[in-house]
N, C-alpha and C positions, 0 to 999 in steps of 0.2 A: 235470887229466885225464891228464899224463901220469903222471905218479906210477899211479895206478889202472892203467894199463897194465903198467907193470913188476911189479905185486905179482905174487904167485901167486894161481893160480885159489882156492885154502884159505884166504890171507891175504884177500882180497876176500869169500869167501862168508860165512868165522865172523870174520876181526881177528882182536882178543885176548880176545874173549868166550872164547874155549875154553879160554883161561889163569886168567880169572875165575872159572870155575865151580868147577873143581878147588880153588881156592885158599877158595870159599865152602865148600864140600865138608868141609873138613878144618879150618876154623874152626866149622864145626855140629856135627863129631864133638867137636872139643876141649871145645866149650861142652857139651856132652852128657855127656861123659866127667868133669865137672867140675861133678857135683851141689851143689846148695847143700847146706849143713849142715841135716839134717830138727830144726829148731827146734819147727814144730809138733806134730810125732811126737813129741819129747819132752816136750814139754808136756802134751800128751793123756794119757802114761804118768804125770807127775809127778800129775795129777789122778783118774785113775782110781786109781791106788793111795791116794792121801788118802781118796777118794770109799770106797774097800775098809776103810780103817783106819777112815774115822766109820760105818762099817756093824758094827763089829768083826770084821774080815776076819782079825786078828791072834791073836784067839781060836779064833775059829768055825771059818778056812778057812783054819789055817795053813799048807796044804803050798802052796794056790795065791797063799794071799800071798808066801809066801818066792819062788817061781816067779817073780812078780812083781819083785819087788824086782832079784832076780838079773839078771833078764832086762835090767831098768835100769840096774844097774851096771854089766854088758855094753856094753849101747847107750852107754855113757856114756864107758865107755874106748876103743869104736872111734870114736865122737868124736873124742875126744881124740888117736886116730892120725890123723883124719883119711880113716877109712872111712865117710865118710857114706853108701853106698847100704846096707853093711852095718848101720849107727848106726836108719838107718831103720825096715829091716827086726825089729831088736831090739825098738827102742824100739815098732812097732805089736803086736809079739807080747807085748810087758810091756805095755801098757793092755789086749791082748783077757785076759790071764792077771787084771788087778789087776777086770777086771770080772767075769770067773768068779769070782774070790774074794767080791765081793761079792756078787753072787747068790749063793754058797754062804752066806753070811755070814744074810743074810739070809733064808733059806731053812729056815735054822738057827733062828734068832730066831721064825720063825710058827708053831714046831711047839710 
């Protein structure tokens, strides 16, 4: 009991919770700031441009395949620096590109 008397009115009402939070705070931002590698984003591009190419996206809809591909090899070297929010963003804009080509692809082929 005596102890509790000497703290301060601060040290009694929060402790060390108010050292806690802060320190939780800036462990959330770290974890946040510290995206995983977008694996399935690249995957999705690696498939949707296959998915383009057995459509004959290479013939049919070459500007938006090439678009595609590019966009891939982009996402693929901010990768490899290790910009994975940019890696991400690449890599979903080369799958929506490798599916326009397809639909183009295809589009082509019903006429």
């Amino acid at each position: 009991m005596l102890t509790h008397k000497l703290q301060s009115p601060f040290s009694r009402r929060f402790g060390h919770r108010w050292l806690q939070q802060p320190a939780a705070l800036v462990v959330a931002l770290l974890l946040a700031a510290c995206a995983p590698a977008p694996v399935q984003e690249m995957s999705e591009a690696r498939q949707a441009i296959e998915a383009a190419r057995a459509a004959g996206a290479q013939q049919r809809a070459r500007p938006q395949f090439e678009e595609a591909n590019e966009l891939l090899d982009a996402a693929q070297q901010l990768l490899n620096d290790r910009r994975f929010r940019d890696a991400r963003r690449s890599a979903s804009q080369a799958r929506d590109a490798a599916i326009r080509a397809r639909e183009a692809a295809e589009a082509v082929s019903e006429e």
